[in-house]
C-alpha positions as CSV (number, residue, x, y, z in Angstrom):
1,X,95.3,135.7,143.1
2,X,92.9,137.9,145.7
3,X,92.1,141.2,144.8
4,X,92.5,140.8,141.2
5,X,88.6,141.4,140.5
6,X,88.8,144.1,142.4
7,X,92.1,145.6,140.9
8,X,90.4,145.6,137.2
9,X,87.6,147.1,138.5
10,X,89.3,149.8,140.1
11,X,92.0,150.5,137.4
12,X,89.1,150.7,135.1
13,X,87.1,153.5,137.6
14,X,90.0,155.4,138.8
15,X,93.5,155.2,136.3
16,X,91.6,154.1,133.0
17,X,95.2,153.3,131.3
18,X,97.1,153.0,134.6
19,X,100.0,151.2,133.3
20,X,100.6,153.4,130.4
21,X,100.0,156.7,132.2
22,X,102.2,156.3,135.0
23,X,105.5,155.6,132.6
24,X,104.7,159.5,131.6
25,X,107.4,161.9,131.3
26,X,105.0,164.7,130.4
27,X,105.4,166.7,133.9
28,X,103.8,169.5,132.5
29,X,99.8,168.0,132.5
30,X,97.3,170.4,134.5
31,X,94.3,168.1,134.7
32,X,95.2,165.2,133.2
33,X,91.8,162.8,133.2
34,X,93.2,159.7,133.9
35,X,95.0,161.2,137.2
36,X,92.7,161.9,140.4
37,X,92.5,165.8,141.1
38,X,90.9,167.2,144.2
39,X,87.9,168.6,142.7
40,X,86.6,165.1,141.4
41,X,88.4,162.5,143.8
42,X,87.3,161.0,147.2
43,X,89.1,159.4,149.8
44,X,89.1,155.9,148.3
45,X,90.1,157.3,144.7
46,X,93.3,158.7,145.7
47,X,93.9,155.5,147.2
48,X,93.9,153.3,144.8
49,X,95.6,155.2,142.5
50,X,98.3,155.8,145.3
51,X,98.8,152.1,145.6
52,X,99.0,151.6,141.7
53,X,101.8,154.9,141.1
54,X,104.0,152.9,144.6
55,X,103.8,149.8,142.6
56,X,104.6,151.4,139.4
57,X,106.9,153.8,140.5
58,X,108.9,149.9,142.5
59,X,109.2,148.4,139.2
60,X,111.1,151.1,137.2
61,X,113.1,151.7,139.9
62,X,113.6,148.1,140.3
63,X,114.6,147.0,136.3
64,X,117.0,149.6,136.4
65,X,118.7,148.5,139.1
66,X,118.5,144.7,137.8
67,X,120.2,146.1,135.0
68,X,122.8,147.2,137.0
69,X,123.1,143.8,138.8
70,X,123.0,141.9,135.9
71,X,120.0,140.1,137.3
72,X,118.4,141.7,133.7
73,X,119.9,142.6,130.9
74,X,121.6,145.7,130.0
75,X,121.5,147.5,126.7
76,X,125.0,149.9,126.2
77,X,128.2,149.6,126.8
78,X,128.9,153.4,128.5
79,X,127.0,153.3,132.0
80,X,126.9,157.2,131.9
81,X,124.9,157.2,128.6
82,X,122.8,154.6,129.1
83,X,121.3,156.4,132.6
84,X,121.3,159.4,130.8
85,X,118.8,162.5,132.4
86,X,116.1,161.6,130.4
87,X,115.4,158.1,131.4
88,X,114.9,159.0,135.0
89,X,112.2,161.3,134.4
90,X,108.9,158.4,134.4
91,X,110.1,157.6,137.8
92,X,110.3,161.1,139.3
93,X,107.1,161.8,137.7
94,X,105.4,158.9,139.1
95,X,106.3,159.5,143.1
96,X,106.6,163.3,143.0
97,X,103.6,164.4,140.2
98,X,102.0,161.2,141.3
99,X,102.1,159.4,144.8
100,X,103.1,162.7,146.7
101,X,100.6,165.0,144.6
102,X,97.7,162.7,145.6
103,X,99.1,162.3,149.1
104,X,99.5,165.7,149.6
105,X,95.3,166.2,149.0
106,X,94.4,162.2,150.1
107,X,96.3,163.7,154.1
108,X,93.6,166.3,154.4
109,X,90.8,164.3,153.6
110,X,92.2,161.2,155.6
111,X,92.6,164.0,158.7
112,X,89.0,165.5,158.4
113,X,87.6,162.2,158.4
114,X,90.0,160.9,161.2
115,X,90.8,157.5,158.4
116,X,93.8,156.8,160.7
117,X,94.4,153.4,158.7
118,X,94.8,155.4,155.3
119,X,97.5,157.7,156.8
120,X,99.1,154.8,158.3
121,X,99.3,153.1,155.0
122,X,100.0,156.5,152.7
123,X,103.2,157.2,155.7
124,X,104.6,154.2,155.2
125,X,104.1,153.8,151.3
126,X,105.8,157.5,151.3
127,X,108.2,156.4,153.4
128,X,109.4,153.4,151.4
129,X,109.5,155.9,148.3
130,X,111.7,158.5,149.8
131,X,113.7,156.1,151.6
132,X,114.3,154.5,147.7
133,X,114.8,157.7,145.9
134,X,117.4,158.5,148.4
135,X,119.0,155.6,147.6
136,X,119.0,156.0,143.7
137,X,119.1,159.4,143.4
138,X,121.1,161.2,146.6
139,X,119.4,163.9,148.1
140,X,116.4,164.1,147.0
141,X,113.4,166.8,147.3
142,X,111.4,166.5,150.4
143,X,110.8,169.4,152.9
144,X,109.9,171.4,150.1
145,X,108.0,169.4,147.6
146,X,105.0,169.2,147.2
147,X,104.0,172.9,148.1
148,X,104.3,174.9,144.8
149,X,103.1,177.8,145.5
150,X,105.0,178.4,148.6
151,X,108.2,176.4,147.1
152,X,107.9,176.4,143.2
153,X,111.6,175.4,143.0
154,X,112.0,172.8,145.8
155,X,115.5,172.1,147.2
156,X,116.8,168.7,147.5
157,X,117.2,167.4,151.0
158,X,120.6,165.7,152.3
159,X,120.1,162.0,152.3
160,X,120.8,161.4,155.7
161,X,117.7,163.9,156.5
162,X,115.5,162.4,154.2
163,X,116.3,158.9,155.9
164,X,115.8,160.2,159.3
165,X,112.1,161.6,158.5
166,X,110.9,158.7,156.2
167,X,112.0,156.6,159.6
168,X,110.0,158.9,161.7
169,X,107.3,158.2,159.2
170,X,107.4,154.7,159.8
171,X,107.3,154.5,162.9
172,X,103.8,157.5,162.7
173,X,102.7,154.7,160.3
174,X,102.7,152.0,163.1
175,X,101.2,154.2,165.5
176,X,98.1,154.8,163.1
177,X,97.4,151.4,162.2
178,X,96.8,150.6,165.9
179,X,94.3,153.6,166.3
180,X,90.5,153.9,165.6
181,X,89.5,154.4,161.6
182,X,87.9,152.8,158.5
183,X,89.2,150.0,156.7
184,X,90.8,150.8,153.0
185,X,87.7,150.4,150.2
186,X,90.5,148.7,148.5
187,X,93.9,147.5,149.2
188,X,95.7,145.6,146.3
189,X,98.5,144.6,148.9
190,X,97.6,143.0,152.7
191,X,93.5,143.3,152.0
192,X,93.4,145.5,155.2
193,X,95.4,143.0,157.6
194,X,97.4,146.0,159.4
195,X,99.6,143.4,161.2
196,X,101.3,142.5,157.7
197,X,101.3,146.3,157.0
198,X,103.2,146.6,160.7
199,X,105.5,144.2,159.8
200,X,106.5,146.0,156.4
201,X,107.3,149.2,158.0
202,X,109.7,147.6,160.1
203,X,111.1,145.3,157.2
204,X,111.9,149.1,155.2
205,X,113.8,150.0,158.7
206,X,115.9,147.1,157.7
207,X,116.9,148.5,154.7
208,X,117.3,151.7,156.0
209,X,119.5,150.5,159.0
210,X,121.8,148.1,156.9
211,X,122.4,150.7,154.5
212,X,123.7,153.1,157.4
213,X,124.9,150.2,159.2
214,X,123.2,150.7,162.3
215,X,123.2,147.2,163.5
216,X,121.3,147.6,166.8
217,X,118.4,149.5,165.3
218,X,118.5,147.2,162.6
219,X,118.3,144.0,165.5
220,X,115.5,146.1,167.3
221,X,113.1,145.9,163.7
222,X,114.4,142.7,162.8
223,X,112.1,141.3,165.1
224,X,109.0,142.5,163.8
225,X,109.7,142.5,160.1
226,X,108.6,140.2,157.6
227,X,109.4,136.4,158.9
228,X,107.0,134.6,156.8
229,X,106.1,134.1,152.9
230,X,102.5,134.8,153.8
231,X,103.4,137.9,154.9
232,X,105.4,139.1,151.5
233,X,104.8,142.5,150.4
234,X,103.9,142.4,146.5
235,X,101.8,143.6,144.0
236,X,99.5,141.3,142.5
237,X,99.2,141.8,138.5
238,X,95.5,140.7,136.4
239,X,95.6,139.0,133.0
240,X,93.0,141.2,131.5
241,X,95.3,142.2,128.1
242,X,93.5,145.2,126.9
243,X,91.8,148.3,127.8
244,X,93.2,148.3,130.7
245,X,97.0,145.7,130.0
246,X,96.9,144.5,133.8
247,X,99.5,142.3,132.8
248,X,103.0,142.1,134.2
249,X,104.8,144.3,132.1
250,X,107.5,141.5,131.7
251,X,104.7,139.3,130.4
252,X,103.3,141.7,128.2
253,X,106.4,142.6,126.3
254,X,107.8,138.7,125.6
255,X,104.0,137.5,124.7
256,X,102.8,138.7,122.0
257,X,102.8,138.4,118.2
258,X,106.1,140.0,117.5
259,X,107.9,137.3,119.6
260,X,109.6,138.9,122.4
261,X,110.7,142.2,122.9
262,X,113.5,141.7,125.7
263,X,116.6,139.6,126.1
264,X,117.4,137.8,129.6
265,X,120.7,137.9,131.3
266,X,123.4,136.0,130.2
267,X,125.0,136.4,133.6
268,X,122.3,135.2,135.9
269,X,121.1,132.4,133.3
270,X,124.2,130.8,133.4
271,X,124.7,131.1,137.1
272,X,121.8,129.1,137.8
273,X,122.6,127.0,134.9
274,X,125.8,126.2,136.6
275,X,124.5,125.7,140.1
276,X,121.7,123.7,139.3
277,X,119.3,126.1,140.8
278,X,115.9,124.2,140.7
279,X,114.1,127.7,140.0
280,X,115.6,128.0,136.2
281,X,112.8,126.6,134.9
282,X,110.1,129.0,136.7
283,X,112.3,132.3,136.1
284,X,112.8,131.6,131.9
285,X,111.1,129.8,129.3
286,X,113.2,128.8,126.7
287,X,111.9,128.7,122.9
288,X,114.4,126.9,121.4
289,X,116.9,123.7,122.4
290,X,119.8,125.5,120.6
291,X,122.0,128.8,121.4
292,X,124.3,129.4,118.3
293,X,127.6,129.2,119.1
294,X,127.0,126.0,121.8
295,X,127.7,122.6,121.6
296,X,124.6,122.0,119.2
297,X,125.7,124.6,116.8
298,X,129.5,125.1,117.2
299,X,129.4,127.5,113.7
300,X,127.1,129.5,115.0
301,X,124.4,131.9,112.7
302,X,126.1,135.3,112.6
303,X,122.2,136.8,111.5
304,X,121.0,135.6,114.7
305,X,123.8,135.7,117.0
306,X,126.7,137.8,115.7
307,X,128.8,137.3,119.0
308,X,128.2,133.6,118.7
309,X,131.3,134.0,116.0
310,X,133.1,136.9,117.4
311,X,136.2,136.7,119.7
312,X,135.6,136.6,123.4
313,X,136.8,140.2,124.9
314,X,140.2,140.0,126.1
315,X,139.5,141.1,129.6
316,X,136.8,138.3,129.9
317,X,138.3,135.9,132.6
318,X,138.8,132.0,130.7
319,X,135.3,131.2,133.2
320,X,133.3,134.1,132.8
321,X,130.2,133.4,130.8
322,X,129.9,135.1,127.0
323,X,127.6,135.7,124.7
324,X,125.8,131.7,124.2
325,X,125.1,129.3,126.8
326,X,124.1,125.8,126.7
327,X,120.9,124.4,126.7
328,X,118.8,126.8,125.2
329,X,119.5,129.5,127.2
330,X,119.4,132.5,124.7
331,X,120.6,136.1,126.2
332,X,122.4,138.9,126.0
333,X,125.6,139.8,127.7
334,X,126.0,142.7,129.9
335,X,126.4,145.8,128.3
336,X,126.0,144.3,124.4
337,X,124.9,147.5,122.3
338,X,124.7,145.1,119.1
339,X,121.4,145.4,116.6
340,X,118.2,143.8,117.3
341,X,118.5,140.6,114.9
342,X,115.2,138.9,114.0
343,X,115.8,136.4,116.8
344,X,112.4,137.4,118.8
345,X,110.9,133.6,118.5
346,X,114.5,132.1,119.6
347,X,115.2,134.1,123.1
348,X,114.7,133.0,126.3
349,X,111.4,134.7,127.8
350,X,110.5,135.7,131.5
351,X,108.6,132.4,133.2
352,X,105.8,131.5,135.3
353,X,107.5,133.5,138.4
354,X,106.9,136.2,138.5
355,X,105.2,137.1,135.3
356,X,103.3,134.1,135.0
357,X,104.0,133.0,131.6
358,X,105.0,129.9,131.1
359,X,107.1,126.7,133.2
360,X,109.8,125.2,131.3
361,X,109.0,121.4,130.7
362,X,111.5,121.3,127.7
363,X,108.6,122.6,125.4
364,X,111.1,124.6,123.3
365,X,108.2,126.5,121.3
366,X,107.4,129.8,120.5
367,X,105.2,131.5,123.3
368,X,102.1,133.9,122.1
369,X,99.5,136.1,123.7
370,X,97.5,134.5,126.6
371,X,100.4,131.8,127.5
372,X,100.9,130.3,130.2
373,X,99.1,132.1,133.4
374,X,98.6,135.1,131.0
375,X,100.1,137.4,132.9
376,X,98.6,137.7,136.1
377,X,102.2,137.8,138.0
378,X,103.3,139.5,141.0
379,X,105.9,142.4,141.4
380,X,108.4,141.0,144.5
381,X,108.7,144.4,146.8
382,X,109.2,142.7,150.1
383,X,109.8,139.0,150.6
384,X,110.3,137.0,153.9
385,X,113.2,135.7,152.1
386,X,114.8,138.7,151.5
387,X,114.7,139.5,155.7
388,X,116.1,136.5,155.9
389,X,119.1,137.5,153.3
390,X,119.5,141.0,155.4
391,X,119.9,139.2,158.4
392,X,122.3,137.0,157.2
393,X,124.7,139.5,155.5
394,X,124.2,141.1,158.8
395,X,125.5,137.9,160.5
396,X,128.6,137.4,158.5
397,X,129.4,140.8,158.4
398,X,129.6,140.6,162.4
399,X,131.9,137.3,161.9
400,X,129.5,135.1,162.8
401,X,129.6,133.0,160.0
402,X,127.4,130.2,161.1
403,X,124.3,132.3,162.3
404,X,124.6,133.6,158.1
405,X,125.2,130.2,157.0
406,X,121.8,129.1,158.5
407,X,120.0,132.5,157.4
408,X,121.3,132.1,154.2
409,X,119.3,128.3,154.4
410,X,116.2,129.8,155.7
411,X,116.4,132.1,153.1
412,X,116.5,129.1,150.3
413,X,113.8,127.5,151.5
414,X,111.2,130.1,151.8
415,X,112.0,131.9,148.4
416,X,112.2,128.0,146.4
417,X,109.2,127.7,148.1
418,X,107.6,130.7,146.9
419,X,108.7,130.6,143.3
420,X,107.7,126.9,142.9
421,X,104.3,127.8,144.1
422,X,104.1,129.5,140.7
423,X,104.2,125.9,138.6
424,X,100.4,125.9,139.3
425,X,99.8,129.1,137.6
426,X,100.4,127.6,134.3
427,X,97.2,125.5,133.8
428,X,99.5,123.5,131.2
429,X,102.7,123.1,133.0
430,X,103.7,119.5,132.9
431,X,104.3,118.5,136.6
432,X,106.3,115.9,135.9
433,X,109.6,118.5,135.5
434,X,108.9,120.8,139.0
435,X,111.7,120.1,140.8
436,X,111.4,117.1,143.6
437,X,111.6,118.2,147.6
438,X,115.0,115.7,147.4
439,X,116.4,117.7,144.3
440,X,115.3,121.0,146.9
441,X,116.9,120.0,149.3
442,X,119.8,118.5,147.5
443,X,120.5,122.2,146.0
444,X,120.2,124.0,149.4
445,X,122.5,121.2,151.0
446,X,125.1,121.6,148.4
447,X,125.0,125.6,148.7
448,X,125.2,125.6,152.6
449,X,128.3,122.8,152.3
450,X,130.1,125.1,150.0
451,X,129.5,128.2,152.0
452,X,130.4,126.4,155.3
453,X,133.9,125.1,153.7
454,X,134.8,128.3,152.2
455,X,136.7,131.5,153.2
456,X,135.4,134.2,154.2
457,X,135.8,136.0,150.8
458,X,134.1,132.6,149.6
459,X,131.3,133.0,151.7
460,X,130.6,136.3,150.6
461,X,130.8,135.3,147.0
462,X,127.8,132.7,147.9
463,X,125.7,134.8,149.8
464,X,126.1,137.4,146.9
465,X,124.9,135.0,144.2
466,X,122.3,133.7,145.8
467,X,121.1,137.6,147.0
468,X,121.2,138.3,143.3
469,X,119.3,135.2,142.8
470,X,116.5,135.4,144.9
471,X,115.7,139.1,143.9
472,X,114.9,138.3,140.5
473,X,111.9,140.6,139.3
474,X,113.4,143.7,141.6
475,X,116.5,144.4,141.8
476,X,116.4,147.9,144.1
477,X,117.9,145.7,147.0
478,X,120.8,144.1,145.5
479,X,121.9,147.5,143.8
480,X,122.5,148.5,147.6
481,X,124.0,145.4,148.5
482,X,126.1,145.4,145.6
483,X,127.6,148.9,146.4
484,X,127.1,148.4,150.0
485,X,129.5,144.8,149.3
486,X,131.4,144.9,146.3
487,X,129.8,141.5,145.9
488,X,128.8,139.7,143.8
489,X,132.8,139.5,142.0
490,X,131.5,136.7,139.9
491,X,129.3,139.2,138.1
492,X,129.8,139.1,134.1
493,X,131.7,141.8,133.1
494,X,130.9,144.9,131.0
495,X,131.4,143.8,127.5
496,X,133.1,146.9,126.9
497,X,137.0,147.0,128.1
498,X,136.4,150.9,129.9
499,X,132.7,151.5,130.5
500,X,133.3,154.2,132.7
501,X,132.4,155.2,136.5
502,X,129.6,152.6,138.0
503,X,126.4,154.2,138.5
504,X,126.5,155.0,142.4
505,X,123.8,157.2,141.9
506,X,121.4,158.1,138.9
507,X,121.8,161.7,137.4
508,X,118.3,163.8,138.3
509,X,115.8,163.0,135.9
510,X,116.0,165.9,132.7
511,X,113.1,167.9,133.8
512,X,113.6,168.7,137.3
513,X,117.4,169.6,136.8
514,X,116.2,171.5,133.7
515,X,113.1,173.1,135.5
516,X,114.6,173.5,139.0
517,X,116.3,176.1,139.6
518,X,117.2,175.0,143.1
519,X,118.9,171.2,141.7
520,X,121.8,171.2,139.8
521,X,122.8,168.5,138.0
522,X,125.2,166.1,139.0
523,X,128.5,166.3,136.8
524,X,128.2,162.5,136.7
525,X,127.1,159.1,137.8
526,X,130.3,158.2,140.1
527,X,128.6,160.6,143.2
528,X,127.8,158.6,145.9
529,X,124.9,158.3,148.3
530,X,125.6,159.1,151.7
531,X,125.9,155.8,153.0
532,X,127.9,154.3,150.5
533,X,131.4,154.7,152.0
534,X,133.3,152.4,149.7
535,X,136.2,153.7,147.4
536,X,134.6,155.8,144.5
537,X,134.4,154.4,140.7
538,X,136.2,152.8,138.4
539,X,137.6,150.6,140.5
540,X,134.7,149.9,142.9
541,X,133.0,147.5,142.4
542,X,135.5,145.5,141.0
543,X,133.5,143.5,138.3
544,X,133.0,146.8,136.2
């Protein structure tokens, strides 16, 4: 847990309410005294609070795509209204008020005093950004931002632009981590190890290259990316719960004394339930034994669980997981609009990984405040697994099935790995229930035989699944695999019968499109990105 002492202390100097501010969607703050302004900042200042507004700005981006995948839970049946304008405008705020305000003013500074290793970091932190917004949004602000009062009205970029300078900014990024400067005063993410830093701007090259399927260039970075879970790129959360929260977010909302205040997917919790996926019990922890509407209570308790005793959706497929699931596992299907019942101490909660709340030993209880490792979670951004998962999709896509096959392995192993590293977080986590290496390795066998045997429609299904499944806690990457695939088709359906258009691409957030004179709004959420090239929605992907 390095850096944590250091992170509170910082938060405390520099943000004050960090995690509360940067959810803004107040764009319209002059001199706002928890941000860093020029007149009052240093060097060091805007860096920390450039690293806090990229982490910040990763997780929003991140739970709404998870939504999307089904790896969370999402609230509405209408995908258009539940994006609507207005929910977009926190994350806008947060890169374009926040990270690229601060870099704008951080550059100078970082130029007159020749800190080569912060411009290195701030390029490829931007870089990763633009290269994300790009691939939420479309064409995006860039040449122009930033510069008000040249360009009060900035124009958005095409995509393809955007990707091609945030690549030329990697690759400036590398070149200034390997000249002469000061170390960071603080850095919450490789503690000034520039080789890991290196080795993330090459792993974003990856995503940018598989997304425009340049397979050569995507070979070429490949080799320097991310290769090992030392290496993973993630922001490390404290457990301090007030005055600053440091807190996961996810840890923060399901502990506390209101019982939780978000529902897990129905989808993903029964997928591992089916599989046998040894990380279950790190990802939820269950507070009860019984779902209504399961085997334990067939009747089901229509205050608690009104879909326990409602008829499954005629479109549902006779497999397809709805509404209750056995074992505890307490959800929400995808797309369920219903009211909030008073079912807060009965849900399934967010875990040990990657929250740190609390392993699943069969406790059934009600969690509170200050459970299990209280909070002090990481936010996945970059993961040595998730190279590994890249690589493989771009084996099988090239039809060689049995270099993805092994990828998909390596893959397994690192991220099981990783997550069961988290048992220990939870001082109280009985031991006795963390998976065995035979059970591991039984899993990762039986996943690999199964891909091996199948066809290669099969063998995308797998390597969907277990894309979805290893992303949980960010799901920015399998939103462009899903739209880049049309896998996962196993993927719980909308609950509603005609959802509308799959979100391809977010509308722009309410005030820029109602500020800018130079945006206009998109007249929906079927527009695509510039490398998605599939057939437009409904009827792509096929699970909506």
């Amino acid at each position: 847990m390095k850096n944590i002492s250091k992170f509170f202390a910082y938060v405390l100097l520099a943000a004050g309410l960090v995690f509360a501010s940067c959810e803004t969607t107040e764009l319209d703050l002059l001199d706002d005294p928890n941000n860093v302004t020029q007149d009052k900042a240093n060097l060091n200042r805007f860096m920390v609070q450039i690293q806090l507004d990229f982490a910040s700005f990763m997780r929003q981006i991140g739970s709404n795509d998870a939504q999307l995948t089904r790896i969370s839970y999402m609230f509405g049946r209408n995908y258009e209204n539940n994006f609507q304008p207005a929910v977009l405008d926190g994350e806008w705020a947060t890169a374009y008020q926040g990270m690229f305000s601060d870099m704008a003013s951080a550059e100078l500074l970082a130029i007159e005093s020749e800190s080569n290793k912060h411009l290195g970091v701030m390029k490829i932190l931007k870089a990763y950004t633009l290269i994300t917004l790009v691939d939420n949004f479309g064409d995006v602000p860039f040449s122009q931002a930033t510069n008000p009062s040249e360009f009060p009205a900035p124009v958005a970029d095409p995509g393809a632009n955007v990707y091609a300078a945030a690549i030329d900014m990697l690759d400036e990024g590398i070149s200034l981590l390997g000249s002469p400067g000061d170390n960071l005063e603080n850095d919450f993410y490789y503690n000034n190890d520039f080789s890991k830093w290196t080795k993330l701007a090459n792993s974003v090259k990856m995503v940018a290259y598989l997304n425009t399927g340049d397979l050569v260039k995507f070979n070429a970075a490949s080799a320097g990316a991310i290769s090992n879970s030392a290496d993973d790129f993630q922001f490390q959360y404290g457990s301090n719960e007030t005055n600053p929260d440091t807190r996961h977010p996810s840890y923060s909302s399901d502990y506390n004394v209101s019982g939780a205040g978000t529902y897990e997917s129905v989808w993903l919790m029964g997928k591992m339930q089916d599989l046998g996926d040894p990380r279950i019990r790190y990802y939820y922890y269950r507070q009860t034994a019984c779902v209504p509407g399961s085997s334990c209570d067939q009747d089901g308790d229509q205050a608690l669980l009104a879909c326990s005793i409602a008829p499954r959706p005629l479109h549902f497929p006779s497999a397809m997981a709805f509404c209750y699931l056995e074992n505890g596992y307490w959800g929400r299907d995808h797309g369920n609009s219903e009211g909030i019942p008073p079912d807060s101490f009965k849900r399934t909660v967010n875990g040990v990984y990657p929250a740190a709340g609390k392993f699943d030993a069969d406790n059934f209880s009600s969690v509170i405040q200050g459970d299990g490792g209280g909070g002090a979670g990481v936010m996945p951004i970059m993961l040595a697994a998730w190279t590994d998962l890249m690589k493989a999709e771009v084996a099988l896509a090239s039809n060689n099935a049995g270099g993805a096959g092994n990828l998909m392995t390596s893959a397994l192993q690192k991220h099981i790995a990783k997550v069961q590293s988290f048992g220990n977080v939870d001082p109280e986590a009985d031991s006795s229930f963390f998976p065995s290496a035979g059970e591991v390795n039984a899993y990762i066998n039986s996943i690999a035989t199964s891909f091996n045997s199948a066809s290669t429609e099969g063998k995308w299904e797998i390597l969907a699944e277990q894309q979805f499944i290893s992303h949980f806690g960010n799901g920015i990457d399998s939103y462009n695999f899903y739209r880049r695939t049309g896998y996962p088709r196993s993927v719980q359906y909308n609950v509603d019968p005609n959802p509308g258009s799959f979100v391809r691409s977010f509308f722009y957030p309410a005030n820029e499109a109602n500020t800018n004179s130079s945006i206009d709004q998109k007249p929906n959420v079927g527009v695509q990105v510039f490398w998605d090239n599939n057939p437009p929605s409904p009827g792509f992907p096929v699970a909506n």
